[in-house]
C-alpha positions in Angstrom: 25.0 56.9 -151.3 28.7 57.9 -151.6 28.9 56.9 -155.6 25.2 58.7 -156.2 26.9 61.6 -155.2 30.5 61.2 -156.9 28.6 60.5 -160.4 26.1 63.9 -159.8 28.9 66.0 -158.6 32.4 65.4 -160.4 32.8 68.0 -162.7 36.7 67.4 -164.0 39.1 64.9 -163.9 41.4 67.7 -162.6 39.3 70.2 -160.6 40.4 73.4 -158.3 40.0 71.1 -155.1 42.2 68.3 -156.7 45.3 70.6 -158.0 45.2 72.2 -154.7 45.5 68.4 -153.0 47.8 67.9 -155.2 49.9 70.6 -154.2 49.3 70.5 -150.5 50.4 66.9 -150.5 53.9 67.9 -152.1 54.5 70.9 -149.4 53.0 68.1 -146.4 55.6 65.5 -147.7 58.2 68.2 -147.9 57.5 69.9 -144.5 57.5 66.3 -143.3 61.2 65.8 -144.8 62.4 69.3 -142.7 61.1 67.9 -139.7 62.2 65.1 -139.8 65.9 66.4 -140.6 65.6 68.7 -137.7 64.5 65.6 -135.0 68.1 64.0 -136.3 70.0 67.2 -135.5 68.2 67.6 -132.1 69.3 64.2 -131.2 72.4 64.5 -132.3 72.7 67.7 -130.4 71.7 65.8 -127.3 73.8 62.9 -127.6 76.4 65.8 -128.0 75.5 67.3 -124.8 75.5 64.3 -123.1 78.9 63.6 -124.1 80.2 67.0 -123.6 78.5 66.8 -119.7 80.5 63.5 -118.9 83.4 64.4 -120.3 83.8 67.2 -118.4 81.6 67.5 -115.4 84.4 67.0 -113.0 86.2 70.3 -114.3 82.9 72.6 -114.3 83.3 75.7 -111.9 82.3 74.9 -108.2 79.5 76.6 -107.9 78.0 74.6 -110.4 76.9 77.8 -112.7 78.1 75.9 -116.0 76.5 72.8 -114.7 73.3 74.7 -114.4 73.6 76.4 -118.0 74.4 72.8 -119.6 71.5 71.4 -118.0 69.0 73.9 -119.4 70.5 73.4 -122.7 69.6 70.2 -122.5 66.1 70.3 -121.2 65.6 73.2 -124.1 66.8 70.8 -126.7 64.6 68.2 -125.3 61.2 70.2 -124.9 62.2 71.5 -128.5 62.3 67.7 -129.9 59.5 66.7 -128.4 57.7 70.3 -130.2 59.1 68.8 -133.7 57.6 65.1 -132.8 54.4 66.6 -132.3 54.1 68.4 -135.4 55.2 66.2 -137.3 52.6 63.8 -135.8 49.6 66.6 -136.6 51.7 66.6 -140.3 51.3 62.7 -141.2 47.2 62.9 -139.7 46.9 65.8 -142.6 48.3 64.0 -145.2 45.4 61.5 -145.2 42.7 64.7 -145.2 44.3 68.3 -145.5 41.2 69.9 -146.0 37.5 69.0 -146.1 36.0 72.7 -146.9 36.9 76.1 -148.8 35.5 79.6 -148.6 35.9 82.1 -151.6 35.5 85.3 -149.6 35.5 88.8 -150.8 36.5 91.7 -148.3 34.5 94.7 -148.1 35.6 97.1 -150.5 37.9 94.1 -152.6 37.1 93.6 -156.1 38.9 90.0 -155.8 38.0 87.2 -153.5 40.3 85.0 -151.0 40.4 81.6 -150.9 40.4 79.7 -147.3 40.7 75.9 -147.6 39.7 74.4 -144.3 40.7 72.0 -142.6 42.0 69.8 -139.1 45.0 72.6 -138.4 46.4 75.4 -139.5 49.5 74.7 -142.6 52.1 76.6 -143.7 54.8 76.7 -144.9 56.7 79.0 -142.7 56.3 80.2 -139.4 54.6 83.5 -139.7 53.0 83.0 -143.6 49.4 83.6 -144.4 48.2 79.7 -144.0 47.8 77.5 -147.0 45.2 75.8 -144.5 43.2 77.2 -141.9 42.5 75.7 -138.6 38.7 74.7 -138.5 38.5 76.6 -135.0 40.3 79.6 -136.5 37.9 82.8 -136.5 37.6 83.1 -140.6 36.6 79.5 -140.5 33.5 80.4 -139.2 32.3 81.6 -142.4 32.2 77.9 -143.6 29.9 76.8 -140.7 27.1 79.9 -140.4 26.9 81.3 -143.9 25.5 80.7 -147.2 26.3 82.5 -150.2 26.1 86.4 -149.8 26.4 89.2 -146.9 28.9 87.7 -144.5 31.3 88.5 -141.4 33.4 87.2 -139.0 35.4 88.6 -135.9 39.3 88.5 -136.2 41.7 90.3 -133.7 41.4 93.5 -135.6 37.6 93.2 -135.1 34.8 92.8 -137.4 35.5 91.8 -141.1 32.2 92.2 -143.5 32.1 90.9 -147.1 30.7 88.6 -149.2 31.0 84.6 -149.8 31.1 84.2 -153.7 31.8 80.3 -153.3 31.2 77.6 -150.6 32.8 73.9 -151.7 33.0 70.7 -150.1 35.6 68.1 -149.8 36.0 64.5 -149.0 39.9 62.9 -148.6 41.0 59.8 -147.8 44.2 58.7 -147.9 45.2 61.6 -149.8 43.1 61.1 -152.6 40.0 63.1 -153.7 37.0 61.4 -152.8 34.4 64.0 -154.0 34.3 67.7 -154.0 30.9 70.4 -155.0 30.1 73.5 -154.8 27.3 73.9 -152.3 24.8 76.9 -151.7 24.6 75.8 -147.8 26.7 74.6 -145.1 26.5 71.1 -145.2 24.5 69.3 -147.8 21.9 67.2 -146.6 23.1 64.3 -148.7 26.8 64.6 -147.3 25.1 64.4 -143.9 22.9 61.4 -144.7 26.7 60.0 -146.2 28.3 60.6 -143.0 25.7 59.4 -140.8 24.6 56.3 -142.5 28.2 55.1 -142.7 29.2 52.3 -140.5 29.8 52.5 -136.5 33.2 52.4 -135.2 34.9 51.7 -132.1 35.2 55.1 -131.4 33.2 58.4 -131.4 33.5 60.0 -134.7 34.8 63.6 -134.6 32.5 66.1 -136.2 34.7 69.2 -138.2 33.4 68.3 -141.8 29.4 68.7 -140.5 29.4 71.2 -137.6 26.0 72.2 -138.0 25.2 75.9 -137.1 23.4 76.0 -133.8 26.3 73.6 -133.1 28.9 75.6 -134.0 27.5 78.8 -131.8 27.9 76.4 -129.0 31.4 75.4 -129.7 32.3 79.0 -130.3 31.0 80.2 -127.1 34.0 82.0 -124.9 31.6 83.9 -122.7 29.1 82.0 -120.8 31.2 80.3 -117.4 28.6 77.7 -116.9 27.2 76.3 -120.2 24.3 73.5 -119.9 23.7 71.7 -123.1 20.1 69.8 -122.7 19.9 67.8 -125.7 17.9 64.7 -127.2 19.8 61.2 -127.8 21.6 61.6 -131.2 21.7 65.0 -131.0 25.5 65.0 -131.1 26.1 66.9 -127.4 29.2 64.9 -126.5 30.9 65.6 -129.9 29.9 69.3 -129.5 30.9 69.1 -125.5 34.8 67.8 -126.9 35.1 70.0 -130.1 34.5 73.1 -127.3 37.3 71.9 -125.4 39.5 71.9 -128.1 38.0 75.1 -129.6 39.3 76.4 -125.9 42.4 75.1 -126.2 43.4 76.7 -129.0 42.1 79.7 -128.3 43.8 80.1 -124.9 46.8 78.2 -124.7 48.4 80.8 -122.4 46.2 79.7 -119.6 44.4 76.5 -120.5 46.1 73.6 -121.2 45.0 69.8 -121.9 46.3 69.0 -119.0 43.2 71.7 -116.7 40.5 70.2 -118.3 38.8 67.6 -116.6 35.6 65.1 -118.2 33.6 63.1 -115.6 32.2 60.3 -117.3 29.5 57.7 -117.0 32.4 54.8 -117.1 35.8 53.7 -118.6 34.5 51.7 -121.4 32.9 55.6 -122.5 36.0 57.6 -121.9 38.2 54.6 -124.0 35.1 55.7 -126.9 36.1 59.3 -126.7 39.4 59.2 -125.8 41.0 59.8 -129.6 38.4 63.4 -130.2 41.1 65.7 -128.9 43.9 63.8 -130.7 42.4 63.8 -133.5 41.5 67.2 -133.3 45.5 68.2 -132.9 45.1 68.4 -128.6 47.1 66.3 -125.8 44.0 64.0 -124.4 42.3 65.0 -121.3 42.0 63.6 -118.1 38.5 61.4 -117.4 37.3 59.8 -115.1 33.8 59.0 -113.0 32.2 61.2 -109.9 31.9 57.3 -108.4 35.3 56.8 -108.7 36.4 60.4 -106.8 34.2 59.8 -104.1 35.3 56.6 -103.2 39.0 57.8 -103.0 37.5 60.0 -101.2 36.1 58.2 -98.5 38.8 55.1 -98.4 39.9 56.4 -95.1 36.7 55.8 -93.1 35.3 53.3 -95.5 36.9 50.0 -96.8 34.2 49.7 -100.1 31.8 51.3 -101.4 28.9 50.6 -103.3 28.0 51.8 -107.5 25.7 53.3 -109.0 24.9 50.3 -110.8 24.6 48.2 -107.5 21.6 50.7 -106.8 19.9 49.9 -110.3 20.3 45.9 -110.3 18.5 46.3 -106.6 15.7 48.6 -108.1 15.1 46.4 -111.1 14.7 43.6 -108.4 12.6 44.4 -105.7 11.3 47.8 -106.6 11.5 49.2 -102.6 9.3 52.0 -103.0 10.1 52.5 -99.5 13.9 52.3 -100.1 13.8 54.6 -103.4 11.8 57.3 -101.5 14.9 57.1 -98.8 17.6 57.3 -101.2 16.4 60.2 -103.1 15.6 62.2 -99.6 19.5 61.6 -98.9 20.5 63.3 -102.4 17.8 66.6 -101.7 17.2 69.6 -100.5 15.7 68.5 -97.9 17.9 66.2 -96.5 20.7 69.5 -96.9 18.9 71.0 -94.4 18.6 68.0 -92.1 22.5 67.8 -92.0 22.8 71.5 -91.6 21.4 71.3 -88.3 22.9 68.6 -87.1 26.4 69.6 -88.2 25.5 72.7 -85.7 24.4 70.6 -82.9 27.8 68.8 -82.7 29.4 72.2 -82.4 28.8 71.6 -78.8 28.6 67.9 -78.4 31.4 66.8 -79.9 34.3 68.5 -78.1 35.4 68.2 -74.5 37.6 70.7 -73.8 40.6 71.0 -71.8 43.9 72.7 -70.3 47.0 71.6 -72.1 50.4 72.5 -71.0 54.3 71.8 -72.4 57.1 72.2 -70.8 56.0 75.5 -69.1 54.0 76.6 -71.5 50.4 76.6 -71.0 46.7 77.1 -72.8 43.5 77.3 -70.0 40.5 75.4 -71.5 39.0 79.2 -71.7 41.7 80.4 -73.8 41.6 77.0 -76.6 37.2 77.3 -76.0 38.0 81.0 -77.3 40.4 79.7 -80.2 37.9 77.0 -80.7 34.8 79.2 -81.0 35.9 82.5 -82.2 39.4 82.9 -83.7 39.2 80.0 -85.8 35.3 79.9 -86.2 35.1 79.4 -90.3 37.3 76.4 -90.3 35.7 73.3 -90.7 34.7 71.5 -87.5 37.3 68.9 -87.6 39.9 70.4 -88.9 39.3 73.3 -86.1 41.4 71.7 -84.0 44.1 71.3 -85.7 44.6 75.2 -86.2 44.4 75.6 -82.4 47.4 73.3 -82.3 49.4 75.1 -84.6 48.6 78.4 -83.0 49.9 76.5 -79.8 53.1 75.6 -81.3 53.9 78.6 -83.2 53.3 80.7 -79.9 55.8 78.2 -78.3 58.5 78.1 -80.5 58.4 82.5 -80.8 58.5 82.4 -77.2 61.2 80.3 -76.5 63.0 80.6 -80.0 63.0 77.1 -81.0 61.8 74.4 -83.4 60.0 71.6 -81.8 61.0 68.2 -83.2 58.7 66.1 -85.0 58.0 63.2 -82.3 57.0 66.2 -79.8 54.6 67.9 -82.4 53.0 64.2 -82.8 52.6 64.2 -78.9 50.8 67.1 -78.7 49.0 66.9 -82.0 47.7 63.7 -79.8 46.4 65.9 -76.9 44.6 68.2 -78.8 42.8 65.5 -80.7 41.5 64.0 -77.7 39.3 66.9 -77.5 36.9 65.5 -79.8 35.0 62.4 -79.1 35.1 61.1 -82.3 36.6 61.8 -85.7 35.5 59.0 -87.2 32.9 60.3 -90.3 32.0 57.1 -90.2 30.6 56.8 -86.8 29.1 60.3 -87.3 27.5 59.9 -90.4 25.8 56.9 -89.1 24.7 59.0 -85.4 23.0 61.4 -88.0 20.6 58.3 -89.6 19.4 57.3 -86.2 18.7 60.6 -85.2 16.8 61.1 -88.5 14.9 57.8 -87.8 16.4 56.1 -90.7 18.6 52.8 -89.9 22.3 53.6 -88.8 24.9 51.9 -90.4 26.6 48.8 -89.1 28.6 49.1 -86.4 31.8 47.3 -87.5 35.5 47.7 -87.8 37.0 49.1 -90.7 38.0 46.0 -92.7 33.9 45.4 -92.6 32.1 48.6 -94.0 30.6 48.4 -97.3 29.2 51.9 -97.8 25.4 51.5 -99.6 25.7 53.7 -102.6 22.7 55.4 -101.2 24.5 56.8 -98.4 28.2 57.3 -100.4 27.5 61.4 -101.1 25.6 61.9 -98.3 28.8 61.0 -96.4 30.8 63.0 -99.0 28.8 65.7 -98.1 29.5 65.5 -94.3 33.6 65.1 -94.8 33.3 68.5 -96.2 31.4 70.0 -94.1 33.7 68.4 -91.8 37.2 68.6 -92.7 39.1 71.5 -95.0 37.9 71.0 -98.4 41.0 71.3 -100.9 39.9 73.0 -103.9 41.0 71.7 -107.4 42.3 74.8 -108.6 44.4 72.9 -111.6 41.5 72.3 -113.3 40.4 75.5 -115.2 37.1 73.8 -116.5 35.0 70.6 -116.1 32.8 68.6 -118.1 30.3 66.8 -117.0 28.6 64.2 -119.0 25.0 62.3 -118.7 24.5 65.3 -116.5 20.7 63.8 -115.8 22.1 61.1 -113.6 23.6 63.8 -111.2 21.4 64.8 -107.9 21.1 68.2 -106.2 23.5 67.2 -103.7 26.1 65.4 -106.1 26.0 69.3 -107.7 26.4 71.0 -104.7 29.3 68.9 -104.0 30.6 69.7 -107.3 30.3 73.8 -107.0 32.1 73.5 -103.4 35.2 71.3 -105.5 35.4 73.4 -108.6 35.3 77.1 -109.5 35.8 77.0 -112.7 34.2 77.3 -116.1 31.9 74.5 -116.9 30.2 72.7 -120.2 27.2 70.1 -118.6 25.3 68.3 -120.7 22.7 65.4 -120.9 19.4 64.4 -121.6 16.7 64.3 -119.2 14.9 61.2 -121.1 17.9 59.2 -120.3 17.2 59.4 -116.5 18.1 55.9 -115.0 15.2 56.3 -113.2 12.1 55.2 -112.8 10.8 59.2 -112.7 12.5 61.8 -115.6 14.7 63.9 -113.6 15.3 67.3 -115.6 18.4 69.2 -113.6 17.4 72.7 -115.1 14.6 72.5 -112.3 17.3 72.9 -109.8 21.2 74.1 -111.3 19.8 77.6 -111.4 19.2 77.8 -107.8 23.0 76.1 -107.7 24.9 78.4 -109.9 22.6 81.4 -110.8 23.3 83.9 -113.3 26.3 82.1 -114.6 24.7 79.3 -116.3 23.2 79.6 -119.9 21.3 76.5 -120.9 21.2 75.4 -124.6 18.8 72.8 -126.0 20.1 70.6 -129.0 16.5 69.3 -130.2 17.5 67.4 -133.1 18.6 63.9 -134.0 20.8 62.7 -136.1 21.9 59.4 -134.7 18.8 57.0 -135.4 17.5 56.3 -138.5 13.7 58.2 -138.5 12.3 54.3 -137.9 14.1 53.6 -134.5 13.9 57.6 -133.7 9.9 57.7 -133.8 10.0 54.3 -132.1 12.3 55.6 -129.1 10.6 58.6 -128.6 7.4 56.6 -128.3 8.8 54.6 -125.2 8.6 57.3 -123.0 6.2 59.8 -124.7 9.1 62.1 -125.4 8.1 65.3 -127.5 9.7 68.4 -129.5 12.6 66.0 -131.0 13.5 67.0 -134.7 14.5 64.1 -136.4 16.8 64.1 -139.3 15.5 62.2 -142.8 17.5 59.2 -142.9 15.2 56.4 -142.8 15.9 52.6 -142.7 14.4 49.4 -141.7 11.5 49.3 -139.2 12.2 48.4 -135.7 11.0 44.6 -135.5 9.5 43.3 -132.6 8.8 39.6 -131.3 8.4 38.0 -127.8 10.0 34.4 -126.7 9.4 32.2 -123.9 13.2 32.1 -123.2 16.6 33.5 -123.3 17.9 31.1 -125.6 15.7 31.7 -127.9 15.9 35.6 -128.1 20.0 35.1 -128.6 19.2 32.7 -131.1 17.0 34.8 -132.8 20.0 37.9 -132.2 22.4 35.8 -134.1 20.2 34.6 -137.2 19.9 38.4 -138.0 23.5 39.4 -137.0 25.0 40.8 -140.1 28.7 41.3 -138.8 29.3 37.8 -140.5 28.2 38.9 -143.7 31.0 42.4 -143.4 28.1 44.6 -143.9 28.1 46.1 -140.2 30.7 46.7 -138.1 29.6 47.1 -134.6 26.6 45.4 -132.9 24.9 44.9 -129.5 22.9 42.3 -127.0 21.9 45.0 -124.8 20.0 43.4 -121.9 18.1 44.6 -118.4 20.0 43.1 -115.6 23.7 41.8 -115.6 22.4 38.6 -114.7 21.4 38.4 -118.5 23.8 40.0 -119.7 26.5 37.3 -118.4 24.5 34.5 -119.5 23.6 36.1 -123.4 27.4 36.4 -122.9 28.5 32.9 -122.0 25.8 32.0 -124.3 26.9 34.3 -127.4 30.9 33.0 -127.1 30.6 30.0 -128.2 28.6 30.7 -130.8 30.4 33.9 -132.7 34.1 34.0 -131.4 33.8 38.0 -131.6 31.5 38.5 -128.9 33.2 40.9 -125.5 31.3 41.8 -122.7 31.6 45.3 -120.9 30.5 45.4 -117.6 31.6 48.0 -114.9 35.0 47.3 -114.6 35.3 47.0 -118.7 38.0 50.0 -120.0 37.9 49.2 -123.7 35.3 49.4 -126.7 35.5 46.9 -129.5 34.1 46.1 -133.0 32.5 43.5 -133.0 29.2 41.9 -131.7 29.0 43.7 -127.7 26.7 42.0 -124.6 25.9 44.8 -121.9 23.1 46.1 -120.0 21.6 49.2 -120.8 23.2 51.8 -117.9 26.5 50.5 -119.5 25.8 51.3 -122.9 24.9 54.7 -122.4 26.3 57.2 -124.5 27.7 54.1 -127.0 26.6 53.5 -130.3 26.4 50.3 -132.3 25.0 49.4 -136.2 22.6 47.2 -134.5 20.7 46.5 -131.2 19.2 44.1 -129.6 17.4 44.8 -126.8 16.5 42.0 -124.3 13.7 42.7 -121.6 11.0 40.8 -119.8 7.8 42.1 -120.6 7.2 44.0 -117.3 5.8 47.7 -117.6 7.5 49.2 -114.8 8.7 53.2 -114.9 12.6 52.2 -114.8 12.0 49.4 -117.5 10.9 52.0 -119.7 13.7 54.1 -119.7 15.9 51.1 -119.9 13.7 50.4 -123.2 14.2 54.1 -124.2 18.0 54.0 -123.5 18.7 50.5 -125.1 16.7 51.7 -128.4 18.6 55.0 -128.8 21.9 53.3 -128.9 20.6 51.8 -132.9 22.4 53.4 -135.7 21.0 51.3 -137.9 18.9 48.6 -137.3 16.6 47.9 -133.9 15.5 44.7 -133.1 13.3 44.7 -129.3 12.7 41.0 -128.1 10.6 40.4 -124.8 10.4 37.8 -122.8 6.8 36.0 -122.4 4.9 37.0 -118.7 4.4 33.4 -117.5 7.8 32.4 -118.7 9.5 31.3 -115.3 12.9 30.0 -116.5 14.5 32.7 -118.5 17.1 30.7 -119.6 15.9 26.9 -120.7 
């Protein structure tokens, strides 16, 4: 498709766009040259520093003043080396592609229009000069990414600027060579798009700036809502649009935000390693990323010794399919069971503690007077951690009183006395007193080495710590993200507003539930955060081809997706009385070996399968990696997984491996595993009376 539209739209041999390359690429090289000149003068000034320091650091005054000064020299030097390294970094990515857009705009009451070439970052060639290239999050870029041809504006410090776009073009560089370039009445020209999104998968999520669509781009742009939800269909690029917002925050606000505030929680590691280059690429430091599993679990370490996963929960489900069990793990993640704990939390008000006179040296609290401390003074701290303000209050009384400082092995003997005012602090113990007096099953009564925490009961329990014990806020993060947002329950959210007060961009689709019932969120985070939020639906696909789109969407009867036009080869279906067979069948139309695809998948049900397709696949095509839960890295090649680790990933083709039961969460294993196809979609099933899945 790329050469179709080379030999429509290449006009010259030496066109506007390409002289302008041309140029760009001299003043890149050159600016390259300066920087680099000044890195050799910085280290040479540090090496000189350092010299200077040892030389003479016996003789410096001694109060240590020039000391001081010589020392902030050298950290200034430093911090401005590591400024020149960093641009020169952004310097050598815009070399390959300096620009992918231009806008010929004409100000209001001009006669002559402005160029603006667009592109990954601002260039120029001076501090302080009008940019050569414009920063693709910059406010005039804007024009690029909403307008057509004619009446146009944009809002720049000095406010409103109206005019007129005489001329939109189009770029693509590689490598620093002209690729194509046309003049185009709208944004992004639907055969560009199919270009883009009919090339190749790669072992990492492709950043968007050259096809920001316009409802896309009002989302990036957005500065004003403090809780953003983005509900949108598989394919419909939310995570790319999630990312390019942070880094559309970034630069807007790097007074206050900086890369290292922001915070993703993701479904895994192997995700966050397929996302982790976006805000490089984009000119930011990476983010920090990690899963809500992973959190809790530190979390909890100190009254548990393990914890369950998420995908411990699924395996079971696909299994046995407890209808009894489900029903009791989703009453522990509900409303409901919120205001089950409530009242128990109030009733050990009372039954925990067993009050009583402590005295030191002298000194001396009446049960009355720690009861008052207890009840009234120190009322909105946290049950467990009540007691611990008491003792402080003792001790400061103490030492004002007899104007001293106690020593530490004294505070530890009376911090031991207080304590033994509660029964129990074990969360552990209480947690589990709760289940029994809800008539659910208490945990095992063991020591600490012993308790594995079911993953059913591992937020529930978060829950009760802070309900329990001071909650520390994470006030270094300045705004979260939260991915596959669909897989989050009502309590996981509550959890999440008591943690973080900050600005927040969730996002997810509700068809990807991986469960056996659709959960949609937007039933319940209004309740959670109220007027703040402002939900955003992204209801079309670009992903899929239109083939494996319809086919998806079919799975689970899901409706109102807009699907772009990019068709391809119909899904094909078979069924196979084993799992040799099916792999077999995989590998006969794998087309990695012929160099036509670069990234494919054995996405399968249960790990079970996936470790034997693995095992099996090996041996047969050397390139074959497995990602299971504890996978950090995404590869080209040919990929074995299940489906509730390949969510969010992408691959050329799939092949989905199920038996051919017709259970809810089957389904939206079917729906997930399908959506993950670029390209090509092959769905293989496993015969009903077959009974050994693997001969």
């Amino acid at each position: 498709m790329i050469f179709l539209i080379e030999l429509k739209l290449w006009r010259t041999s030496m066109s506007q766009g390409t002289e302008f390359l041309t140029l760009i690429n001299e003043k890149l090289k050159h600016k390259i040259q300066e920087v680099n000149h000044a890195l050799l003068e910085g280290q040479k000034e540090i090496e000189s520093m350092h010299t200077y320091y040892w030389d003479n650091y016996t003789e410096m005054d001694q109060y240590g003043y020039e000391n001081f000064d010589n020392q902030q020299a050298l950290f200034q030097q430093v911090n401005a080396n590591q400024e020149q390294f960093i641009y020169r970094q952004r310097l050598e990515k815009m070399i390959d592609s300096p620009f992918f857009g231009r806008v010929d705009f004409c100000y209001e009451g001009e006669e002559e229009p402005e160029q603006f070439y667009i592109g990954i970052g601002n260039f120029s060639e001076k501090t302080g000069h009008v940019p050569l290239i414009y920063d693709w999050r910059a406010p005039v870029s804007g024009l690029f990414y909403d307008y057509d041809k004619g009446a146009a504006c944009y809002t720049a410090p000095a406010g409103v600027l109206h005019g007129e776009i005489t001329s939109k073009w189009q770029y693509k560089i590689r490598r620093g060579k002209m690729v194509y370039e046309f003049e185009s009445d709208v944004k992004i020209d639907d055969d560009i798009l199919k270009a883009e999104l009919g090339s190749n998968g790669d072992v990492q999520l492709k950043n968007i700036v050259r096809t920001i669509q316009k409802e896309q781009n009002a989302i990036i742009r957005n500065t004003k809502d403090k809780i953003m939800v983005i509900q949108g269909a598989a394919g419909s690029g939310k995570t790319s649009v999630a990312l390019h917002r942070i880094a559309y925050l970034l630069y807007h606000d790097r007074e206050h935000l900086k890369s290292s505030n922001i915070l993703v929680l993701s479904p895994n590691s192997v995700f966050s390693d397929y996302i982790s280059h976006i805000l490089p690429e984009l000119g930011e430091e990476n983010i920090q990323e990690m899963s809500f599993d992973l959190y809790a679990y530190k979390e909890l370490k100190s009254f548990v010794y393990d914890c369950e996963d998420r995908y411990h929960q699924i395996e079971r489900e696909l299994a046995f399919a407890d209808k009894k069990q489900i029903k009791r793990m989703r009453w522990k993640q509900s409303k409901e069971f919120l205001d089950e704990a409530e009242a128990f939390l109030l009733e050990l008000e009372d039954e925990l503690m067993n009050f009583r006179t402590v005295e030191y040296k002298g000194f001396e609290k009446t049960e009355q007077e720690i009861l008052n401390l207890f009840y009234f003074k120190f009322q909105d701290i946290p049950l467990l951690s009540r007691m611990e303000a008491v003792l402080e209050y003792f001790i400061d009384e103490y030492e004002t009183l007899k104007d001293c400082t106690l020593p530490e092995e004294e505070r530890d003997m009376l911090y031991g006395k207080f304590m033994k005012m509660y029964e129990t602090k074990d969360l552990y113990v209480l947690y589990s007193r709760f289940l029994k007096r809800t008539g659910l099953k208490a945990l095992p009564h063991c020591s600490y080495e012993k308790r594995l925490l079911p993953y059913e009961d591992v937020y529930p329990m978060l829950y009760f710590k802070y309900r329990l014990f001071s909650v520390t806020q994470q006030k270094t993060i300045k705004h979260l993200v939260i991915d596959e947002m669909q897989d989050y329950s009502y309590l996981q959210y509550i959890i999440l507003k008591e943690l973080f007060h900050c600005p927040m961009t969730i996002l997810g689709d509700k068809a990807q539930t991986m469960e056996a019932e659709v959960q949609d969120v937007l039933e319940f985070l209004p309740e959670i955060y109220g007027k703040q939020i402002r939900v955003i639906y992204m209801n079309k696909s670009y992903r899929n081809t239109v083939e494996i789109a319809s086919y998806a969407n079919e799975i689970t009867d899901v409706q109102g997706v807009e699907l772009f036009e990019r068709h391809g080869k119909p899904v094909e279906e078979k069924t196979f009385s084993t799992l040799t067979e099916m792999l077999e069948e995989a590998l006969k139309n794998l087309k990695l070996q012929e160099n036509e695809y670069e990234t494919a998948a054995v996405i399968t049900t249960t790990e079970e399968e996936a470790v034997f397709a693995y095992q099996y696949l090996k041996e047969k095509f050397p390139q074959t990696f497995y990602i299971d839960k504890d996978s950090s890295v995404f590869q080209k090649g040919l990929t074995v997984t299940t489906f509730y680790l390949a969510k969010g990933l992408e691959f050329d083709q799939v092949f989905g491996i199920s038996e051919k039961r017709n259970t809810p969460l089957l389904k939206q294993a079917g729906y997930i595993c399908a959506t993950r196809a670029l390209h090509e979609l092959y769905m293989y099933q496993l015969e009903e009376e077959s009974h050994d899945k693997r001969a």
